[in-house]
Steps between C-alpha positions, in 0.01 A plus 500: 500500500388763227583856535205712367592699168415795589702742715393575864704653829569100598777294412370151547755249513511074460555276802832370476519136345570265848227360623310373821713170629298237596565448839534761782718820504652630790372882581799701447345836577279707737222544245480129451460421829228724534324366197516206643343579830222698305217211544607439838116439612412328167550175645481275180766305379419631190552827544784438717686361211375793225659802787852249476481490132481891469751539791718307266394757171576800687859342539538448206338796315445780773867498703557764752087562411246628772159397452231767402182484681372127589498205316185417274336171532193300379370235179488491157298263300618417151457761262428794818698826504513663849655889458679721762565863486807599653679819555828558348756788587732706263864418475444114663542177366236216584524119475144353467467125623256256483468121534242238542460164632523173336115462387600822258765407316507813214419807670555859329562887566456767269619863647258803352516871574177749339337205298863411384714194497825546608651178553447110591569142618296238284799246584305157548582498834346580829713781612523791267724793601462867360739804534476808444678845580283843536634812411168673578237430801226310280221226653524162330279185463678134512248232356524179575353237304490096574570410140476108590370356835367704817599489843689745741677774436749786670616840335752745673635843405855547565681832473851424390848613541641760238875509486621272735319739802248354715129544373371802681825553671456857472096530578434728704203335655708198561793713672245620761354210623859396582536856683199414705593161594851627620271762709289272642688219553865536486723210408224315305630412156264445202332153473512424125453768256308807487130420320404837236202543333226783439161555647177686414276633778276227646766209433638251702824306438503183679876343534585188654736443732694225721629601824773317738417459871752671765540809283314820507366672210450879401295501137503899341385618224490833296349666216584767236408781323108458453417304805313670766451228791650166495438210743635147614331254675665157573315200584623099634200263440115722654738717732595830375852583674570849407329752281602881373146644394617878624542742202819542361669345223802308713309238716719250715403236771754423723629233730337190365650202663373148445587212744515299191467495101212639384395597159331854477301723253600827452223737400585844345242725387519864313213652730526807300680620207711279256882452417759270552539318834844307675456217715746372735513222807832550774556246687742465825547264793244505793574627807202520645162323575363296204151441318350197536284520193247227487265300240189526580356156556134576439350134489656449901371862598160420340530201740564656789204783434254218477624339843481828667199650352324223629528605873558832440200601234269261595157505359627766250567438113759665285466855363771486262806275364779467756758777445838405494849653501865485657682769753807587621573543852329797638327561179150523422188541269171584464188341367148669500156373448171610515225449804154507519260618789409245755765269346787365726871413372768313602808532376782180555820518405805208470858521453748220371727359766795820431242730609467465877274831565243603270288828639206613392340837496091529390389885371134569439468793276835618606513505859646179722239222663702251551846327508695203571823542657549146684860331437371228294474435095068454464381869628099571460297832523117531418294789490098534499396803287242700527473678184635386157868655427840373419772307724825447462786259670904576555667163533865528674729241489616606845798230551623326228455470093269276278207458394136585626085375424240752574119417519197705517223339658153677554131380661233614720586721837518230780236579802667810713740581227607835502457707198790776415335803327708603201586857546369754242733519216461828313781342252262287353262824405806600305544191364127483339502835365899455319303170362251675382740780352736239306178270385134683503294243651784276627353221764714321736663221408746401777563695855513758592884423691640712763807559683780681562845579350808630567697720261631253182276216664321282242204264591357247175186324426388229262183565305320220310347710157249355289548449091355827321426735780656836560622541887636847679793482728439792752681609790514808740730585799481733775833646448821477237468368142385143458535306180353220397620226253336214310639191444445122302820321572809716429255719212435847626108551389478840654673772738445818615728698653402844492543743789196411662298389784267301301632278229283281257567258232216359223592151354282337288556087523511311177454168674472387892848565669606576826707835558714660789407849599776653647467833744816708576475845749734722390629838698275449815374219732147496556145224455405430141168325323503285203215329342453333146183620312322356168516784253191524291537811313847405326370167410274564137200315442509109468435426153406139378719396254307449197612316180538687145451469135897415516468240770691716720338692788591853567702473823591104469313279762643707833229697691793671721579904488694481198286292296190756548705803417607330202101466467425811560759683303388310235139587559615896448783526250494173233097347583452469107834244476523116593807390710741272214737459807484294847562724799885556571552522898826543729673734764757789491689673774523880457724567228516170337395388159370163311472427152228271313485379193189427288439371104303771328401444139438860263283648370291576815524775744554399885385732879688305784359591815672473876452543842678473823364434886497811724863454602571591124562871447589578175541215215645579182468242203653512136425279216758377207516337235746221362727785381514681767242781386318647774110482418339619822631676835266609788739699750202624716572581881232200624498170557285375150580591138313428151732517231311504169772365195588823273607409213339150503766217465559433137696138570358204661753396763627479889399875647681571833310678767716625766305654869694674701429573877612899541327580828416224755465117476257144477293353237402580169370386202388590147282364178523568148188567328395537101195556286 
């Protein structure tokens, strides 16, 4: 490894000389272990064998380490560079590990700080190692490049010991999730080693973890200084078994206790705020009753739902996909959907064999029509509405644990079928007009839903969103504060949690996906309304992409939000210059940063242009060139910036453009344009 000649608050250090052995090494610490449980749901033998081969490199490099944040994952192709920005705090030392599989047999990573490199492993090997110690808090970028083959790859951060003293021994985060756990849950001892890292507002850390039946579980957490709310959630498999969304910044779910090994997902998210975070699972022997947490087996429940729809729903025809899910005993769920006048629904539910009572319960516009209570494991309610309006079904798993089907079945009212008038719903009149507020000339989408919450309750919804249209997330409540959250996978796309009765969120979808919205009522129980609506007046005119003199066309070939902005922007600020580069496009999280590189020759004066989705709040871009000159800045409070090059870059060369995400989060992209 090569230090970097000039001098910088780092001291970057060589991996020692021993290397990997060729067979397997036994774990011989905590940290290890947890590496090696890190892909527990991966279920490849491929990557089963990368997490053991960087188990063994954190023995062997990173003793007496704790792993910062999660472990990175994903290809390279030959010749590819994939780049992480990571968070680094003053007075620490860090081991940076990497390895690859078998396919990649040279892979490469360079450590960089402000444009600088500060150190790095070219070894021809497939497992470079980087150290380095921080005397000041500073954010770094490890590279990785596949110098000779592709394949699979891991990196993980790991914060080492200084001194012969435990890393973060003396963290103060750390020392208080081990104060909670003794609250909560006295006698539990810690179940490997504490997990550290540091979160912005909006992001989720998603840790893996393996659990042993027979014991019970507390999982805490806790934040410091700069961190406003923190939460957990914990998930086995689809069932979520525990979940801290209050505010506060120490969240803990207690009393966990599988009836056998499980693995588990541990989700914790910096709702608002950002600073450093401790994570910590206690485990002790059970005592008490025991989860039977199940696998969903969806292709026997599908089964089942076609055997019993057939006498149950017959003559009607699907309204939607069957929902499925899994439930511990006594616990339920919701799922809503919408009706239309003079249509009649069915709704059929089935249970695998460890559930032996599923209920239902059928709301129409919020109020109760109809429920089935019966001791049995197929329940079915129907309903014949009137007027169009929402519905919405709470599944208990009333004895027993598993898995459940749900189907939705609607036709024509039967002869002497009684229709159920939907009650007036003065909710919904709120809901239009906060649409309309958020969005001017907002049309609904999806909904409206209606219910009812207690204080902290949370009821979800999956929303199918079309490529290149603009949607508004709206919500209002009766009483309390509800919030609402946006989500694609484990990716927060939006969230609002002010102090309000009527929350809204604008997303602007770069491609079809399907996203969770999430309601929580905060302070006060009382009957909320949610509805998705298309969102016209954030979304700017389609433009055609149209070829130039260049080749290029302004924009690339993308009709979505940030492609016509680009347009646009274009269109007002730079209309006399031809675009010499293709469209750059990717993602940030609120306070996160990415760096391109493009080949410039002199001589020639360059605008770059960018633009974010509505979700973007303030973008900030800078442009350098091979020397580290700054050319351009545009440090404007909005979510677009034209930077016009002043002086002009005198050397032909590679000219870094780095965006950085100050205020909120999603896509963005920019084009560099010339006469």
């Amino acid at each position: 490894m090569n230090a970097h000649p000039y001098p910088y608050p780092f001291t970057v250090g060589d991996r020692p000389a021993a290397r990997l052995p060729d067979g397997p090494t036994p774990l011989r610490s905590a940290a290890a272990a947890l590496l090696a449980s890190a892909l527990l749901f991966a279920g490849a033998a491929a990557a089963d064998g990368l997490s053991e081969r960087l188990a063994a490199l954190a023995n062997r490099f990173a003793p007496g380490g704790t792993l910062v944040g999660s472990v990175r994952m994903g290809t390279l192709a030959e010749g590819q560079e994939k780049r992480f920005g990571m968070q680094l705090e003053a007075g620490r030392c860090y081991t940076f590990l990497a390895v690859g599989d078998d396919s990649m047999p040279d892979l490469d990573m360079a450590l960089y700080a402000d444009g600088r490199r500060l150190g790095d492993d070219t070894e021809p090997d497939n497992f470079p190692v980087v150290q380095a110690c921080t005397p000041e808090r500073a954010r770094v970028e490890a590279v990785l490049t596949a110098s000779r083959g592709g394949g699979a790859y891991m990196l993980a951060l790991h914060e080492v010991p200084q001194g012969g003293e435990p890393a973060g021994a003396a963290d103060g985060p750390a020392r208080r999730v081990r104060e909670i756990a003794q609250g909560r849950s006295p006698g539990a001892t810690l179940d490997g080693e504490f997990t550290r890292g540091r979160l912005v507002e909006d992001e989720v850390s998603a840790l893996s973890r393996r659990l042993s039946g027979g014991t019970c579980y507390t999982f805490a957490a806790a934040a410091g200084a700069g961190a406003e709310d923190l939460d957990l959630r914990i998930l086995v498999g689809a069932q979520s078994v525990g979940a801290d969304l209050g505010p506060g910044t120490e969240p803990v779910v207690a009393d966990f206790c599988p009836a056998r090994d499980v693995g588990a997902i541990v989700h914790v998210s910096m709702a608002r705020g950002n600073g450093e975070f401790a994570f910590g699972m206690f485990g002790r022997p059970a005592t008490g009753p025991l989860v039977d947490v199940s696998e969903v087996d969806t292709a026997g429940l599908t089964r089942r739902l076609l055997r019993e729809a057939a006498s149950s729903a017959s003559g009607m025809t699907p309204a939607r996909a069957p929902e499925f899910g899994s439930l511990a005993h006594g616990r339920s769920t919701s799922l809503g959907f919408a009706t239309e006048a003079g249509a009649c629904y069915r709704v059929v539910g089935v249970a695998e064999p460890a559930i032996a009572n599923l209920d239902l319960t059928l709301f129409l516009d919020g109020s109760p029509v109809a429920e089935d209570t019966d001791p049995d494991a197929t329940p079915v309610v129907g309903v014949c509405a009137a007027a169009t309006g929402s519905a919405r079904i709470d599944v208990w798993a009333a004895q027993g644990a598993g898995g459940f089907a749900v189907g939705i079945y609607s036709g024509r009212a039967p002869a002497g079928a009684a229709a159920v008038q939907a009650p007036p719903a003065p909710l919904e009149t709120l809901l239009e007009a906060a649409a309309e507020a958020l969005a001017a000339g907002a049309t609904r989408a999806a909904g409206p839903y209606t219910g009812a919450l207690a204080v902290a309750g949370r009821q979800q919804y999956d929303v199918t969103l079309q490529g290149g249209r603009c949607y508004a997330f709206v919500g209002v409540c009766d009483a309390g504060n509800l919030d609402i959250e946006v989500l694609h996978g484990t990716v927060v796309m939006g969230r609002d949690t002010d102090l309000d009765a009527t929350p809204g969120v604008v997303f602007c979808a770069p491609s079809a996906m399907t996203v969770r919205a999430g309601l929580t009522l905060l302070s006060a129980a009382g009957n909320f309304a949610f509805g998705v609506f298309l969102a016209p007046s954030v979304q700017p005119e389609a433009l055609q992409p149209r070829p130039t003199a260049t080749g290029i066309s302004v924009g690339g070939a993308e009709t979505d939000f940030v492609a016509n902005r680009i347009r646009a922007l274009h269109e007002e600020r730079a209309a006399a210059l031809l675009p010499v580069s293709a469209p750059q496009r990717a993602e940030l999280g609120q306070a996160q940063s990415s760096e391109f590189v493009l080949s410039l020759p002199a001589g020639r004066c360059y605008t770059i242009v960018a633009a974010g989705v509505p979700s973007v709040r303030d973008l900030d871009v800078t442009l350098t060139s091979p020397y580290g000159q700054v050319l351009a800045t545009d440090t404007t409070d909005d979510a677009s910036a034209v930077l016009v090059t002043n002086p002009c870059p005198q050397w032909s060369g590679d000219y870094r453009i780095k965006v950085t995400m100050q205020h909120g989060y999603g896509a963005f992209g920019f084009q560099v344009f010339s006469r």
